[in-house]
Phi, psi and omega in degrees: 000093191278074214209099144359144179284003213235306171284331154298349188275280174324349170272346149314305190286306185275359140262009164310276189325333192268327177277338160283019217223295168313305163304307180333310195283008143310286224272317202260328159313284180269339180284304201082030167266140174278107194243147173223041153233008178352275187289022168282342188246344136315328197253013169275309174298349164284319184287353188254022152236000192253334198276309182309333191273325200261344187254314206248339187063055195274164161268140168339311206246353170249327168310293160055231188289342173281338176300310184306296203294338164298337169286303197289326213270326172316317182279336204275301155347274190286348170314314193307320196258331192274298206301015184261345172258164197233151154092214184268012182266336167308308166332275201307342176266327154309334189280347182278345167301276151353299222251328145311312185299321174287312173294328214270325190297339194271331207242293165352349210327308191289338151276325200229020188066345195052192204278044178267305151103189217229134178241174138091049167284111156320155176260184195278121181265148142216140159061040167106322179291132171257151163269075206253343164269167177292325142321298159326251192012284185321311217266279151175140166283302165329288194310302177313307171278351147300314171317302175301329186267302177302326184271008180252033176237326174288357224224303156343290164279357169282171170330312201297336197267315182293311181293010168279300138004308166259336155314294148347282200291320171216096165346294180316297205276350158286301160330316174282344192258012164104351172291137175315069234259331179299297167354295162331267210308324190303310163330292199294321166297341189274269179338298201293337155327276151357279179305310181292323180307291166347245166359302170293357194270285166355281153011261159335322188273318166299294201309300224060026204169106178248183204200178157285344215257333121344018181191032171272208204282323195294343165259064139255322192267353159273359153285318191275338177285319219270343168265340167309279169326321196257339181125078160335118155113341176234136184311302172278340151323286193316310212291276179308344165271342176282351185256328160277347172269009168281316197267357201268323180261026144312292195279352167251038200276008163243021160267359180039228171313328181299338176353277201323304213280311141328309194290316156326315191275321198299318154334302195289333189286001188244039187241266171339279189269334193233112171261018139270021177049157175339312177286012179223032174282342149269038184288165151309095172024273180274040137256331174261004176304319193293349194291327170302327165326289210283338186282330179282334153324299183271018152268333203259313185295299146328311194273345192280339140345315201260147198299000000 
């Protein structure tokens, strides 16, 4: 693998990202829930394996699944009282979720450094070896998200996966045929946690060094461009949107300030022409022209979102 530390770095960041990206597509892919608080449950699990590790001196591989599973116990908490709003009032109370997780991250100082932010986390060792240069890391990363893509594609197809799925598309008529649909959606938010904790774990462990600011609101909603982009609803769209929106101002780093402004047509145009995203160029037309309703909704729901 013939790669700069600096494109391994980044490649590193976009399969972080991909495994996070993937959980999204829990709660907004298959639930259809709209969520802009991703990264509040990304950055709980950086901070719940960087504070055990550097405060309690926990080993790495034991923080971890405890990090995960304090996340997963976190959503399941606020799922009950968040999941009961539909729509863009969801949005808005995850980004308010986002946006609480960041002030309490900032202001916290005795715990959480505030925005000075928790440093020196060990890396992660197997068999001894530590992964401390970037290749090792990448390689894996790789595995976990092979890991990670497999068990949300078994997951796809299970009951569990369908009634999310039917849950989407219609409520009502999920209800009436006996599925659980509060229920439903909480598995999904919970699950979609779960994936984001992951990631943020990753994170931590790659970086050695986290901040508030590596979690703020403006990445919930490039979790959500980067699943837009790549196709909802499918394991490898997320894959493929994480890797190309980590990687798109790299590569368009001599349009300078125009980035944005580029980067904004490239949306609409995958709004316009592939509204099932990368992963749905090969559908049929009119699934994916129907597939655009709900994304433009959630460009509208996004920009109205921001403070």
């Amino acid at each position: 693998m013939l790669l700069a530390d600096y494109q391994l770095r980044l490649l590193n960041l976009a399969v972080i990202s991909a495994i996070a990206v993937i959980g999204l597509n829990f709660a907004f892919g298959y639930a259809g829930l709209i969520s802009l608080g991703h990264a509040a449950f990304v950055g709980t699990g950086a901070y719940g394996v960087a504070l055990l590790t550097t405060l309690l001196a926990w080993s790495p591989w034991l923080a971890l699944p405890v990090a995960v599973a304090g996340t997963a116990i976190f959503a399941l908490s606020i799922g009950f009282p968040l999941l009961r709003l539909k729509g863009h009032y969801l949005a808005l109370a995850t980004l308010g979720l986002n946006v609480s997780f960041s002030i309490v991250a900032a202001n916290w100082i005795e715990l959480t450094g505030g925005t000075n932010g928790v440093s020196r986390i060990p890396e992660l060792q197997i068999a001894g070896h530590a992964l401390a240069d970037e290749r090792s890391y990448l390689w894996f990363a790789l595995v976990v998200l092979a890991l990670s893509a497999a068990v949300a594609a078994l997951l796809h197809v299970s009951r569990l996966g369908r009634a999310m799925i039917a849950v989407r598309d219609d409520e009502t008529a999920s209800s009436m045929t006996g599925i659980d649909v509060p229920r439903v959606k909480l598995a999904a938010f919970v699950l979609s946690s779960v994936y984001a904790a992951l990631a943020g774990s990753l994170f931590a462990f790659h970086m050695r060094f986290i901040s508030p600011d590596d979690f703020g609101y403006a990445h919930s909603i490039t979790y959500l461009a980067m699943l837009v982009v790549g196709g909802e609803g499918s394991v490898v769209g997320a894959i493929l949107g994480a890797l190309l929106v980590t990687f798109l101002p790299e590569w368009l780093r001599f349009l300078g300030s125009a980035y944005l402004a580029f980067f904004g047509l490239f949306v609409l145009a995958i709004l316009v022409f592939l509204p099932s995203g990368l992963a749905g160029i090969r559908r049929p037309r009119s699934i994916r022209r129907d597939a655009g309703i709900k994304k433009v909704a959630l460009v509208a729901v996004a920009k109205d979102a921001r403070p």
